[in-house]
C-alpha positions in Angstrom: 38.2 97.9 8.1 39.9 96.7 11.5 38.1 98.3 14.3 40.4 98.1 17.7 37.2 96.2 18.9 38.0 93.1 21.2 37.4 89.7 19.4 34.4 87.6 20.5 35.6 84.2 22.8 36.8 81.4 21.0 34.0 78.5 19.9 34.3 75.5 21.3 36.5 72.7 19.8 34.7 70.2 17.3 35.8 67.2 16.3 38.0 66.3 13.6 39.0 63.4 11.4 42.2 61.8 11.8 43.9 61.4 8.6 46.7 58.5 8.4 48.6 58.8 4.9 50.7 61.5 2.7 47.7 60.8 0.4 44.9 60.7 2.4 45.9 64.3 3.3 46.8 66.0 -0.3 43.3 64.6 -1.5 41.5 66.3 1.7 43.4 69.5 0.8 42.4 69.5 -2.8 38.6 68.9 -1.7 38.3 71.4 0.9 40.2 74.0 -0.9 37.0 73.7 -3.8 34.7 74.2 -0.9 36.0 77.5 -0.6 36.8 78.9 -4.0 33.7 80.2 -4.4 34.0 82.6 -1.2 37.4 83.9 -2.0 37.0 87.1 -2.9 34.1 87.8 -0.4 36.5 86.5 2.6 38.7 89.2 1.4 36.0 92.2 1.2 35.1 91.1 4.2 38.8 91.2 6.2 37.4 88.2 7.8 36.9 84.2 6.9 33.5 82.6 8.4 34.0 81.0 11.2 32.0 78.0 9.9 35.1 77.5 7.3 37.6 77.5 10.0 35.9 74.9 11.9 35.1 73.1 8.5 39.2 73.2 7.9 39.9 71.9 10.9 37.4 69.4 10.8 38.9 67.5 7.7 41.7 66.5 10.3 44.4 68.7 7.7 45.5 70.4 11.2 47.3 67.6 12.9 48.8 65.8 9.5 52.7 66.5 11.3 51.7 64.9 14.9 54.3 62.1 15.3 52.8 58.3 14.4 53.7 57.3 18.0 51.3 59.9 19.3 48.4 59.1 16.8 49.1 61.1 13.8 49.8 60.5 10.4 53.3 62.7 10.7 53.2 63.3 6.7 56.3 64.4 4.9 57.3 67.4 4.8 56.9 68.0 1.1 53.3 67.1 1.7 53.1 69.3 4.3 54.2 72.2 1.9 51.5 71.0 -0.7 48.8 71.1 1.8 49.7 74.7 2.7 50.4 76.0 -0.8 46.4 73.7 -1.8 44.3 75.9 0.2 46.5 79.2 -0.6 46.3 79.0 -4.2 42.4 79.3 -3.3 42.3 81.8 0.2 45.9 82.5 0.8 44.7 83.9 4.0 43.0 80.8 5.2 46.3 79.3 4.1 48.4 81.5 6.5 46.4 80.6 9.8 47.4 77.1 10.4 50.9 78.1 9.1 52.1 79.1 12.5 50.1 76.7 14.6 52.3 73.8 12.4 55.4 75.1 13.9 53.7 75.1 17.3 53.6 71.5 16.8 57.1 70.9 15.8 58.1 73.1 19.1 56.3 70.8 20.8 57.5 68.0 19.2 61.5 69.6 19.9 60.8 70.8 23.7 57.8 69.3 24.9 58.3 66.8 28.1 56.6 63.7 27.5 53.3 64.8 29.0 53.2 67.8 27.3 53.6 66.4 24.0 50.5 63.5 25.4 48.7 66.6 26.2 48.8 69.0 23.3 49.2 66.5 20.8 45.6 64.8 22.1 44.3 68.7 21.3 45.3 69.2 18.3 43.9 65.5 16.8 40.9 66.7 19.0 40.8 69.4 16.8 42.3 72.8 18.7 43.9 75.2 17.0 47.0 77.4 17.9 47.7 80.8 16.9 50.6 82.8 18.1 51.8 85.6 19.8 55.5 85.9 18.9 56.4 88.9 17.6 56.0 93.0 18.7 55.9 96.1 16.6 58.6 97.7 18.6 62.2 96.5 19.3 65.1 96.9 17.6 64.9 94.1 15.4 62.4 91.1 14.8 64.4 88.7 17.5 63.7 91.4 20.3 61.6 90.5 22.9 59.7 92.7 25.9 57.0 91.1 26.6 58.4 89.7 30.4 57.2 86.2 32.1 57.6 86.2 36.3 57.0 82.7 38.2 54.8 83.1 41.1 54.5 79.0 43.0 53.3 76.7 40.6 52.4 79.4 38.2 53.8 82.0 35.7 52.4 85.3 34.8 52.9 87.2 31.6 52.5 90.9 31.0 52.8 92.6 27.3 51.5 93.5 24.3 52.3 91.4 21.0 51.4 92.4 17.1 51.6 90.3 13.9 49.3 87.7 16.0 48.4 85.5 12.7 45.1 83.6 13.4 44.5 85.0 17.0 40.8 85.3 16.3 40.3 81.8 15.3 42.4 79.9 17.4 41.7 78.0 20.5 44.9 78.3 22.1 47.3 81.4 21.7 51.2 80.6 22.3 53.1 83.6 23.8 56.6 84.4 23.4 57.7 85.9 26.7 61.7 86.8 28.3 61.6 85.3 32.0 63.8 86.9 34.9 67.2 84.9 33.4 66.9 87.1 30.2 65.8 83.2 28.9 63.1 83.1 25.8 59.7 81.1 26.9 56.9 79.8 25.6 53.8 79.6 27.4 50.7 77.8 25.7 47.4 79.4 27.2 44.1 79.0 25.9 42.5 82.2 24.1 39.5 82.5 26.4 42.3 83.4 29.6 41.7 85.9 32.2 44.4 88.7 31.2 44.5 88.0 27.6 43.0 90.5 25.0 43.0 89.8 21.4 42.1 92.7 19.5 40.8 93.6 16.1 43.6 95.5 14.1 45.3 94.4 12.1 45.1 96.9 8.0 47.5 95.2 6.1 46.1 95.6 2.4 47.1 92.1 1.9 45.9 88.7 3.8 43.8 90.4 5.1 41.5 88.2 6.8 44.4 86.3 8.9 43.6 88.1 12.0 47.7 89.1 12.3 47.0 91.9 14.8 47.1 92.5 18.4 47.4 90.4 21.3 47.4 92.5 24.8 49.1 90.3 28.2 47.7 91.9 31.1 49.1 89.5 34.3 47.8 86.7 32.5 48.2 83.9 34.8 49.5 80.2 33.3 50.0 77.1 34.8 53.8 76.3 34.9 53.4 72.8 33.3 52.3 75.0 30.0 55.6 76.7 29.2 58.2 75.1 26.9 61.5 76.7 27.0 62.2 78.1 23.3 65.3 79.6 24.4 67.2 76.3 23.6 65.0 75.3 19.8 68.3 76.5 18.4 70.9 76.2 21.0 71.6 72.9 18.8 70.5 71.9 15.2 66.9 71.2 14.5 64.7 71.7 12.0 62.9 74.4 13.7 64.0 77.0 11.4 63.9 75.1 7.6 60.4 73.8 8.9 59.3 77.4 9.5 60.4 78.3 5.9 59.2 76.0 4.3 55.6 76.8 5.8 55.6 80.5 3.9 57.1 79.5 0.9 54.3 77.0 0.7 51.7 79.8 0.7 53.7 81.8 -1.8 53.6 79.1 -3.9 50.2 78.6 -3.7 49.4 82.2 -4.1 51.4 81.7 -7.6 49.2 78.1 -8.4 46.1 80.4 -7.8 47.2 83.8 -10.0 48.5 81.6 -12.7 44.7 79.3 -13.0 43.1 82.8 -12.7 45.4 83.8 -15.5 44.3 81.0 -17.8 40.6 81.7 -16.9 41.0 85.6 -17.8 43.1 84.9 -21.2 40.5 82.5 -22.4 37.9 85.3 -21.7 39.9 88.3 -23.3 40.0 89.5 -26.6 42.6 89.4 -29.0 44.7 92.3 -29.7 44.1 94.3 -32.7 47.6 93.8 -34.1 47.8 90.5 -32.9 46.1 88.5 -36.3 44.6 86.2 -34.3 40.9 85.8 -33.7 41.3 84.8 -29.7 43.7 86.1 -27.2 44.3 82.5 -26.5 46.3 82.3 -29.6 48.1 85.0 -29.4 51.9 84.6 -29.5 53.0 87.2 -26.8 50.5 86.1 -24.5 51.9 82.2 -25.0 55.4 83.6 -24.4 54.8 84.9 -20.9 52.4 82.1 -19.8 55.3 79.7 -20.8 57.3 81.3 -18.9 55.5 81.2 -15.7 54.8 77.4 -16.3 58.3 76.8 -16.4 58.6 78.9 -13.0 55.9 77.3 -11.4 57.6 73.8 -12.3 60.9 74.7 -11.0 59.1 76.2 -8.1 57.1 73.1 -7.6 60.5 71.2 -7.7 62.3 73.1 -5.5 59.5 72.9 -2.7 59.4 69.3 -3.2 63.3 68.8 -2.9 63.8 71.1 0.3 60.8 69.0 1.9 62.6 66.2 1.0 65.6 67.9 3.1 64.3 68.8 6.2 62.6 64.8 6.1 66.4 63.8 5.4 67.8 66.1 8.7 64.9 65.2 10.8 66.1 61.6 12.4 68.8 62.3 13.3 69.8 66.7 13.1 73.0 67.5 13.1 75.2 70.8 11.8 75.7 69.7 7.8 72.2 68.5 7.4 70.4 70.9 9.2 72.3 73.4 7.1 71.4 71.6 3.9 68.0 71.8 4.7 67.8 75.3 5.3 69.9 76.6 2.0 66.8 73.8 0.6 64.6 75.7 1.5 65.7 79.1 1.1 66.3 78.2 -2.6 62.8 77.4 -3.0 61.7 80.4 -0.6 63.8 83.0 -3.2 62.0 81.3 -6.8 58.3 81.5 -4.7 58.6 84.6 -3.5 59.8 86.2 -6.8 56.7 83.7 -8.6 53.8 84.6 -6.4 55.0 88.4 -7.4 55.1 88.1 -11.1 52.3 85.8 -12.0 49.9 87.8 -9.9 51.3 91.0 -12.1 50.9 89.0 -15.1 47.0 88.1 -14.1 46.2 92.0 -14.3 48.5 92.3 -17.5 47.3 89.5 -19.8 43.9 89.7 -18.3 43.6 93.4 -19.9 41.4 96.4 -18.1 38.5 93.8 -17.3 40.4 91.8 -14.7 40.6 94.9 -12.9 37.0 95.3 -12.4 36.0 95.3 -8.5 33.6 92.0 -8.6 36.0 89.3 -9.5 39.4 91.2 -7.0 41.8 89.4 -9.0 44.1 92.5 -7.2 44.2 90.3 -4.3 46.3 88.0 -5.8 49.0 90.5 -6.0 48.3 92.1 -3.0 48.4 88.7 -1.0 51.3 88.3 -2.4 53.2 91.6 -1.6 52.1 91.5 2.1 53.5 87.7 2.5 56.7 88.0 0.9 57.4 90.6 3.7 57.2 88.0 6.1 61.3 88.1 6.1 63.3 90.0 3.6 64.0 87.3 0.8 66.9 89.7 -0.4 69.1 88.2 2.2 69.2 84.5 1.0 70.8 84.8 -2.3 73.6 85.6 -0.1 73.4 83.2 2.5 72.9 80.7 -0.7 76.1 82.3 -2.2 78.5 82.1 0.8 77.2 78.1 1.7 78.1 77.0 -2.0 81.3 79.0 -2.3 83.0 79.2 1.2 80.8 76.9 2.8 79.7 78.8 5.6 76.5 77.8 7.7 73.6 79.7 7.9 72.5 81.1 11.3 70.0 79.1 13.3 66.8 80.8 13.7 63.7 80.8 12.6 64.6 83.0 9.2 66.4 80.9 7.3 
């Protein structure tokens, strides 16, 4: 269980590979994901995922697949972003989760960076570094509100708060904070994890993801260089992709954590026995069964398609953003993020179901599946989209820009 203990410094940064093609990076996904499978369920006893896998993930380069070609990188679709993400989640959803944010790092780079900033940051990541965050707080009024305060002293700025929800604090190198300067103005301020003035602390108890280190980052006059803050407050004063891209990022996870339930699913049927009523002589064959494992391969495949068609979206508003694509990207993606979110739900309640009384037992923690999956889906409340999705296609509206929808 989390402890309120302060996490250990970061390691050093090793080197990665640099991957250069769409392909090159799925195939690195699927092989590193099978390197972990068989530690799945121990990384989630444990609330915690070996540091030697981290630094094995970021060695295979899968890190810096969206750095722009003109800075080195392979800048892979979208839709092969998604099925990197959703790879490694349908093994270690958790493991999945912590490069999730530090991808959207990137593309606020990419949005607001000056030149040398990108040159900088975009030389670290190939490198190998790896960015949590430190976004959001457990108080407020709502999700958007901000209290943590940033005050510019000469050439430097200095950051006081306390931020929760930090998702791969422990592993990162670098931990982005989300701070309100004295104009009222959002900032983001990029400072490395082992910083003078910055705690990150062991507490996070979510009985899902567990091992994503989403807890507690405390800001104690943590001094920054000035050259190391990007101004976030104007990511959405026009039309990006900041918000689709961010989207898409956990609906790849739930999808994965559906790809993983489902194979489990297949694996525990095969295992079970028939039913007595059933007439069959395997559960395999058994007719009920078959119905509702059709059924979730036909969600899954829609699922699949949907995530594939809103990556396609946000790679159609990228060039060139404006109000109509940006829009269409994000009711894209919100249409995939509704069918994975309500997927990742019922094929990990199926698993339990069709598996019968054995899949419950402790050593295999097929429960995680379903408990992954309830804790993710919280990210943002998916019961909102339907209408956003209804009022686009009937009266046209635009959704909001932000990083919700």
């Amino acid at each position: 269980m989390p402890s309120d203990t302060v996490v250990s410094p970061a390691r050093s940064i090793a080197p990665a590979r640099v991957i250069s093609s769409d392909a090159e990076a799925r195939a690195a996904a699927r092989a590193f994901a099978e390197t972990v499978r068989p530690h799945a369920a121990q990384i989630d006893a444990d609330r915690r995922i070996p540091i030697e896998i981290v630094d094995a993930f970021s060695a295979t380069g899968l890190w810096a697949i969206t750095i722009p070609r003109e800075y080195g990188g392979a800048e892979v679709s979208h839709a092969t972003l998604a099925d990197v993400i959703a790879t490694v989640s349908a093994v270690e959803p958790s493991l999945g989760q912590i490069p999730q944010n530090h991808f959207c790092l990137v593309e606020d780079i990419r949005l607001s960076g000056t030149p040398e900033q990108k040159a900088f940051f975009f030389e670290l990541v190939l490198a190998g570094a790896r960015f949590a965050n430190a976004f959001s707080e457990a108080g407020g009024k709502n999700v958007a509100e901000i209290q943590t305060r940033l005050v510019r002293d000469r050439d430097e700025v200095v950051v006081t708060g306390r931020k929760f929800y930090s998702t791969g604090s422990a592993y990162a190198h670098w931990i982005p904070v989300l701070a309100v300067d004295e104009d009222g103005l959002e900032q983001l301020v990029f400072t490395e994890r082992d910083s003078a003035g910055l705690t990150v602390v062991d507490d996070w108890s979510a009985f899902g993801q567990r091992a994503t280190s989403s807890g507690s980052v405390v800001l104690e006059d943590l001094r920054v260089p000035a050259d190391r803050v990007f101004p976030m407050h104007t990511e959405y004063e026009n039309p990006t992709i900041a918000g689709p891209f961010a989207q898409l990022t956990t609906a790849a996870i739930d999808l994965g954590i559906a790809r993983g339930a489902i194979r489990e699913t297949h694996d525990a049927v095969r295992a079970a026995r028939p039913w007595i009523d059933s007439g069959v002589d395997s559960a395999a064959k058994d007719p009920l069964t078959l119905e509702r494992l059709g059924r979730l391969d036909i969600d899954l495949a829609a699922a699949e398609a949907l995530t594939e068609k809103a990556g396609e979206a946000i790679d159609a508003a990228k060039p060139a953003a404006d109000e109509a694509n940006v829009a269409a990207a994000s009711i894209a993606v919100a249409r995939a993020k509704v069918l994975t979110t309500e997927l990742s739900l019922e094929a990990s309640t199926r698993l339990l179901e069709l598996g019968g009384t054995r899949a419950t037992l402790g050593a295999k923690a097929l429960d995680r599946y379903w408990r992954n999956a309830r804790v993710h889906t919280l990210h943002d409340p998916v019961r909102w989209k339907p209408v956003i999705i209804g009022d686009y296609a009937l009266n046209g509206t635009l959704p909001a820009r932000h990083s919700w929808i």
